[in-house]
C-alpha positions as CSV (number, residue, x, y, z in Angstrom):
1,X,6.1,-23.7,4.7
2,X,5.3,-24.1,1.3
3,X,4.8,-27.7,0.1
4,X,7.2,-28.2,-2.5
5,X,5.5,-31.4,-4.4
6,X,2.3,-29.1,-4.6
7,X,4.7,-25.8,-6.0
8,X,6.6,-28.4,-8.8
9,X,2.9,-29.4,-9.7
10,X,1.7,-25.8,-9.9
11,X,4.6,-25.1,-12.5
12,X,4.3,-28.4,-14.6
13,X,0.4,-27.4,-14.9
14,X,1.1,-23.5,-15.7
15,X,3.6,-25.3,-18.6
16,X,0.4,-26.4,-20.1
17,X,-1.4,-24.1,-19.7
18,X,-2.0,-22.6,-23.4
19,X,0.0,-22.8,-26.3
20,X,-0.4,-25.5,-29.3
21,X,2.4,-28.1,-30.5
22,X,5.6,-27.9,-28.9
23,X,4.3,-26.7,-25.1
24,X,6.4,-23.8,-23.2
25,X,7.6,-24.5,-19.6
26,X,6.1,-21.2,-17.8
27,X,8.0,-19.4,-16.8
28,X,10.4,-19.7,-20.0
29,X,12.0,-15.8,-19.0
30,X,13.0,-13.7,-16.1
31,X,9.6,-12.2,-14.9
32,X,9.2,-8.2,-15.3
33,X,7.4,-6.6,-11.7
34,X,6.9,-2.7,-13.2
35,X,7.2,-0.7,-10.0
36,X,4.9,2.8,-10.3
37,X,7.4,4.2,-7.6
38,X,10.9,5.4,-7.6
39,X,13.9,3.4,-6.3
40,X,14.6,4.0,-2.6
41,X,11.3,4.0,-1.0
42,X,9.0,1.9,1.2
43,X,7.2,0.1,-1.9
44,X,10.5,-0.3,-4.3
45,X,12.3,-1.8,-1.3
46,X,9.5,-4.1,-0.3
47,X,8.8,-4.9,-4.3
48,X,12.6,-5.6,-4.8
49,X,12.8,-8.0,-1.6
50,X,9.4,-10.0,-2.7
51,X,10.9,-10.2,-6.4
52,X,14.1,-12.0,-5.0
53,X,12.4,-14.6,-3.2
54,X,9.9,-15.3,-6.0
55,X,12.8,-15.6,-8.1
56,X,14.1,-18.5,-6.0
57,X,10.4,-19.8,-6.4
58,X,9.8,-19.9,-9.8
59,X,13.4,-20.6,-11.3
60,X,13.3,-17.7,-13.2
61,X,14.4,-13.8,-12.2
62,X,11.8,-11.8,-10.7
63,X,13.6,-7.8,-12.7
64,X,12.2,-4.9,-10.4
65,X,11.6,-2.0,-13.3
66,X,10.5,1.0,-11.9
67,X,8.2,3.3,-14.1
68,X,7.0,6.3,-11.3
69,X,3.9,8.7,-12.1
70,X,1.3,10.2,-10.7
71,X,-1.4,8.1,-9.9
72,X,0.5,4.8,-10.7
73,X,-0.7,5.5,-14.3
74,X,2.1,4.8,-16.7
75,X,3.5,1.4,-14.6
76,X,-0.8,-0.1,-14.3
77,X,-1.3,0.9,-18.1
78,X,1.5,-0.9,-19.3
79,X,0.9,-4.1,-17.4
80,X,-2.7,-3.9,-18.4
81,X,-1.6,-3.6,-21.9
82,X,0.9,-6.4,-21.5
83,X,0.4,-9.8,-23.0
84,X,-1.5,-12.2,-20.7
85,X,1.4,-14.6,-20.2
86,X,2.5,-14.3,-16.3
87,X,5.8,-12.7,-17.5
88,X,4.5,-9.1,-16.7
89,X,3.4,-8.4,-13.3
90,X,2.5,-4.9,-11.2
91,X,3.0,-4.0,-7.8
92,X,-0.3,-2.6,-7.2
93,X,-1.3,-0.5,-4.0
94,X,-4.0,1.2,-3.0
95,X,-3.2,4.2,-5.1
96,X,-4.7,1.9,-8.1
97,X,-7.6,2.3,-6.2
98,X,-7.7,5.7,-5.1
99,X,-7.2,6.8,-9.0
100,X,-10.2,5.7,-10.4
101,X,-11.8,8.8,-7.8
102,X,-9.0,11.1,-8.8
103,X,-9.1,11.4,-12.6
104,X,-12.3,11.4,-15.0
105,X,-10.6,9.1,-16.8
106,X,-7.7,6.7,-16.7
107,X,-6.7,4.4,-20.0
108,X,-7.5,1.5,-18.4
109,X,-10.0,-0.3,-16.4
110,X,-8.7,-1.0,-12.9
111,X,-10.9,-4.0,-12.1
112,X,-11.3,-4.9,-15.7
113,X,-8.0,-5.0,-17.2
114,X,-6.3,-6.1,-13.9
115,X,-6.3,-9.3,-12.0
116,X,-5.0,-8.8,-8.5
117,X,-3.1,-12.2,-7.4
118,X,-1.9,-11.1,-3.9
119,X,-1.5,-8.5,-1.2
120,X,2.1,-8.3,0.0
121,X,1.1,-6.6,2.9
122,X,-0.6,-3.3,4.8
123,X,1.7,-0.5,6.2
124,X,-0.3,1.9,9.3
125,X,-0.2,5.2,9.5
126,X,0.6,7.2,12.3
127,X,-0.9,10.4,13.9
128,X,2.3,12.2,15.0
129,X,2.9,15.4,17.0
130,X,6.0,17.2,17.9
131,X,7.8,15.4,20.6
132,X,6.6,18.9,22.6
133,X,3.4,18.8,21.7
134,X,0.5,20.0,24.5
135,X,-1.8,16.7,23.0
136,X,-0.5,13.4,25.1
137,X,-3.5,11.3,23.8
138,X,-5.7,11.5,20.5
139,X,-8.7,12.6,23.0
140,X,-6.3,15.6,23.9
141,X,-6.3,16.3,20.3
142,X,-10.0,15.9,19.5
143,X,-10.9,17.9,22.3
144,X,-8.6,21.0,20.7
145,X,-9.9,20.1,17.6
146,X,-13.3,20.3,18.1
147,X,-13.3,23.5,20.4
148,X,-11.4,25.0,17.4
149,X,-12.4,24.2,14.0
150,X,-10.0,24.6,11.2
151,X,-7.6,25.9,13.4
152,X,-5.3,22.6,14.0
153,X,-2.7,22.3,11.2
154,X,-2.5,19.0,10.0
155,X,0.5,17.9,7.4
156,X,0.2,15.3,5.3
157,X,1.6,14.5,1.4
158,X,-0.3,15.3,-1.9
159,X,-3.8,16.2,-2.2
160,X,-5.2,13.0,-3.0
161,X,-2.3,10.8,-1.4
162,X,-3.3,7.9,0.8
163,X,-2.1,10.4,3.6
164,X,-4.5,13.1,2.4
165,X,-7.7,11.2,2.3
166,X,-6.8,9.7,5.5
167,X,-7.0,12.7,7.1
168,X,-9.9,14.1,5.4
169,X,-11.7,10.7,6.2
170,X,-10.6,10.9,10.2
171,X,-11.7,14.3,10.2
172,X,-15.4,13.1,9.0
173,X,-15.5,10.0,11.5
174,X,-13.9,12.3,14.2
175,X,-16.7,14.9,13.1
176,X,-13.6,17.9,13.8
177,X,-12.3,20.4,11.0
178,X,-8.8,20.4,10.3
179,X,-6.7,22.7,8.4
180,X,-5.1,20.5,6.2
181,X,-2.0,21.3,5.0
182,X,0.1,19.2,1.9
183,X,3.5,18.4,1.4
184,X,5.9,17.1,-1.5
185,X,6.7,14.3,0.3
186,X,7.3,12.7,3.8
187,X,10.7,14.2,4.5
188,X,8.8,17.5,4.2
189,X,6.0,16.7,6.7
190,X,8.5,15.4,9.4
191,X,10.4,18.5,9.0
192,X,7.6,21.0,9.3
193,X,6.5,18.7,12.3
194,X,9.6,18.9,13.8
195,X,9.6,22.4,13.8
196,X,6.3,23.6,14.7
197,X,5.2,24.6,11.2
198,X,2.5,22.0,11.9
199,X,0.5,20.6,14.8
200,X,0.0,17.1,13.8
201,X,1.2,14.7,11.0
202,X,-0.9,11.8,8.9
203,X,1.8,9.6,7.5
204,X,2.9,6.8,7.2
205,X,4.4,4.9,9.9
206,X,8.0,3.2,8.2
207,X,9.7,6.6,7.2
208,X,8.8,8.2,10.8
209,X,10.6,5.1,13.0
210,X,13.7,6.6,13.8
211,X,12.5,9.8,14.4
212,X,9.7,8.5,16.8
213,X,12.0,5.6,18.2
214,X,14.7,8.2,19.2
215,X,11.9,10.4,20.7
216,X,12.1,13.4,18.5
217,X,8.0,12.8,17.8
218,X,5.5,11.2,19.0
219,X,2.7,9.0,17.8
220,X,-0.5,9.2,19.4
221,X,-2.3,6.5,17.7
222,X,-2.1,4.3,14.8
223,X,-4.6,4.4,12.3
224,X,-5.2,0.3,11.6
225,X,-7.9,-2.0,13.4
226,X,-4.6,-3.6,15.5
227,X,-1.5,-2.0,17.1
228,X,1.4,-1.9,14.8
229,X,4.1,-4.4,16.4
230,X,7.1,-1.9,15.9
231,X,5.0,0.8,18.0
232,X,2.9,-1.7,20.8
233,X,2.4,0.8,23.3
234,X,0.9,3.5,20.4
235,X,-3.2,2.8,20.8
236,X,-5.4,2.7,17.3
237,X,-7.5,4.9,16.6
238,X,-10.6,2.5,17.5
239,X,-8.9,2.0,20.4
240,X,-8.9,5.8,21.3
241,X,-12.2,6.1,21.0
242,X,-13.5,6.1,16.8
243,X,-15.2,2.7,16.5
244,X,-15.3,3.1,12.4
245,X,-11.6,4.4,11.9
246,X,-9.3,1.6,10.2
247,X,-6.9,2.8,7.5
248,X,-4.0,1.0,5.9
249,X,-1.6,1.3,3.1
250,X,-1.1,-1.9,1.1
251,X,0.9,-3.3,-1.7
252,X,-0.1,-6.3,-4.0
253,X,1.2,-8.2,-7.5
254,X,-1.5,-8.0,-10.1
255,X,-1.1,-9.5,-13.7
256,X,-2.6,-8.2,-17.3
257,X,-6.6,-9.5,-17.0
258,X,-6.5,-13.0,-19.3
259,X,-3.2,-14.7,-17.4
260,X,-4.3,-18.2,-17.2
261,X,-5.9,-19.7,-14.1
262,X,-2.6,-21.7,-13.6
263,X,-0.6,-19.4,-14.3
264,X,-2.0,-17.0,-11.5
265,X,-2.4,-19.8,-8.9
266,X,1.6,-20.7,-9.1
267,X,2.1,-16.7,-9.1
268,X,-0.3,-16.5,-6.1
269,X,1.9,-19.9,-4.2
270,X,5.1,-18.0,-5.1
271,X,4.2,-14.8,-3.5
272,X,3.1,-16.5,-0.2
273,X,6.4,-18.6,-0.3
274,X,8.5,-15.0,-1.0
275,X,5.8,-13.2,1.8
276,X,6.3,-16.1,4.4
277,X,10.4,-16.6,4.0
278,X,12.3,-15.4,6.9
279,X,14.5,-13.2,5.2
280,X,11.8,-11.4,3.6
281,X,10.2,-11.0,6.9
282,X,13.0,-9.6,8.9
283,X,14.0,-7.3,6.1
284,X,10.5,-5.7,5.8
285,X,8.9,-5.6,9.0
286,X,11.4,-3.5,10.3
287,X,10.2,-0.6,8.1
288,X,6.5,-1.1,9.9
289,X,5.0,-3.2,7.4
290,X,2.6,-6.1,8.2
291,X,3.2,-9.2,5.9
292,X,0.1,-10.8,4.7
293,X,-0.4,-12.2,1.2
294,X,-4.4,-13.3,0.3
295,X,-6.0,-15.2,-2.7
296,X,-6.7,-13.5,-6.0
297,X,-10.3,-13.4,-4.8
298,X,-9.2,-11.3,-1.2
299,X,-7.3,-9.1,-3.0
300,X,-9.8,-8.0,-5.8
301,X,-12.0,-7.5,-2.7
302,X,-9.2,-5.7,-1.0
303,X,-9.1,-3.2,-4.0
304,X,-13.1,-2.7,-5.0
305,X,-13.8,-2.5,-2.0
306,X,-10.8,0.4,-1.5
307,X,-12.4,1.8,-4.9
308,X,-15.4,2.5,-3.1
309,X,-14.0,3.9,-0.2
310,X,-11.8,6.5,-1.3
311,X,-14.6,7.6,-4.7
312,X,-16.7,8.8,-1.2
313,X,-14.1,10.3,0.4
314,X,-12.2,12.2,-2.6
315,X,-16.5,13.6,-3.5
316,X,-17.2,14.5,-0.2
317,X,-13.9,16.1,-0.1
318,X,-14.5,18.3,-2.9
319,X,-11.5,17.1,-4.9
320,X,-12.1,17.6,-8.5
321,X,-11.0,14.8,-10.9
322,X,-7.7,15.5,-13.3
């Protein structure tokens, strides 16, 4: 639990942070979190539940405003734009990281013009078959897989998705070739998994729960370095055999580049209050997501080191930049 005296301290020293003359108590207005996804889904529920309990936190409105587009461009450039006040804030993911690979050349500089406070947390993937499926066991698969090149269909969302990558990256790790086939979205891949149209799905685990919890798929591994507590008896991937296989979607709060120091460490104590409170927890980890917040310095790791990553997989995939 959060030490209050040490929170109350955080603020009074954010308050004084800059300004000349008459100082301003920070925050002096409801906080603005610009959401690059639409309302409804994994990120703008887990963005809308983290904004409440900040809110609590900071004495001030945490307003969700979501500002979807591809890449997460619109939403990152206007927070990088913003004024460097704390009053601005992005939930950032690791599509921030995957579009510096994807297009020649975005109007900002991720690890420039950003400063990442905190992870919110990691959400698995899943590799999922039809509840009918011949494969009991991601060896079954591989075996097919690599007595059969290009001939297992594999559905995941948009080229250059999280999902996507993934599955180009297992492929390369797994050393098989899979026909690799993208959807609109995940309500798409389940049903073209559901009915045969594909052989295996890469997706995320929160939108396919009820369908795997009620039996109608199946998962035969996670794709994270531990099992996912809402699936324990689905193995990882390490676990099945692929010693350099961990993937994970994550979310994180990132301010404009320039916030002041105390102004990001009170953000960073708020967010691991809002990550830690019970409410948060139980609302959240029901859709497959693993709370964790980090330091400012963890998460900037967290997204060069994603940078990296997905620049070699998105070359070695042969996807040309937009």
């Amino acid at each position: 639990m959060l030490n209050r005296k040490s929170f109350l301290a955080g603020l009074l020293l954010a308050a004084t942070a800059w300004g000349t003359g008459a100082q301003e108590r920070w925050p002096s207005k409801p906080v603005t979190l610009i959401v690059p996804f639409a309302p409804g889904g994994i990120a703008d529920v887990t963005a809308r539940a983290v904004a409440e309990a900040m809110g609590r936190q900071l004495g001030q409105t945490v307003v969700v405003d979501n500002r979807p587009s591809a890449g997460s461009i619109v939403a990152s450039q206007a927070v990088a734009s913003a004024r460097p006040d704390g009053h601005t804030l992005l939930l950032m993911s690791n599509g921030n990281a995957v579009s510096v690979g994807l297009f020649k050349k975005l109007p900002y500089d991720t690890m420039k013009d950003l400063e990442p406070i905190s992870t919110l947390g990691f959400f698995d993937l899943g590799i999922v078959v039809p509840a009918a499926s011949p494969y009991k066991t991601l060896s079954d698969l591989l075996k097919q897989a690599k007595a059969n090149p290009g001939q297992i269909k594999t559905g995941t969302i948009a080229v250059g998705s999280t999902q996507h990558l993934s599955a180009k990256l297992f492929e390369t790790v797994a050393g098989v070739q899979l026909l690799t086939v993208p959807y609109k979205g995940s309500p798409a891949v389940l049903m073209a998994l559901r009915s045969g149209e594909i052989d295996v799905a890469m997706e995320i685990v929160g939108p396919m729960l009820s369908q795997l919890k009620a039996g109608d798929i199946r998962a035969l591994a996670v794709t994270s370095a531990q099992r996912n507590s809402a699936l324990p008896e689905v193995p990882t991937v390490q676990q099945a055999g692929l010693k350099d296989y961990d993937v994970s979607s994550w979310n994180a709060i990132a301010a404009p580049a320039g916030t002041p120091q105390p102004v990001i460490d009170t953000l960073q104590r708020a967010i691991a209050a809002a990550v830690a409170d019970a409410g948060v927890r139980s609302r959240l980890q029901g859709l497959g997501m693993r709370l964790q917040s980090s330091s400012p310095a963890q998460a900037r790791e967290l997204l060069a080191k994603d940078i990296q990553r997905w620049g070699t997989v998105i070359k070695a995939a042969g996807i040309q930049p937009e």
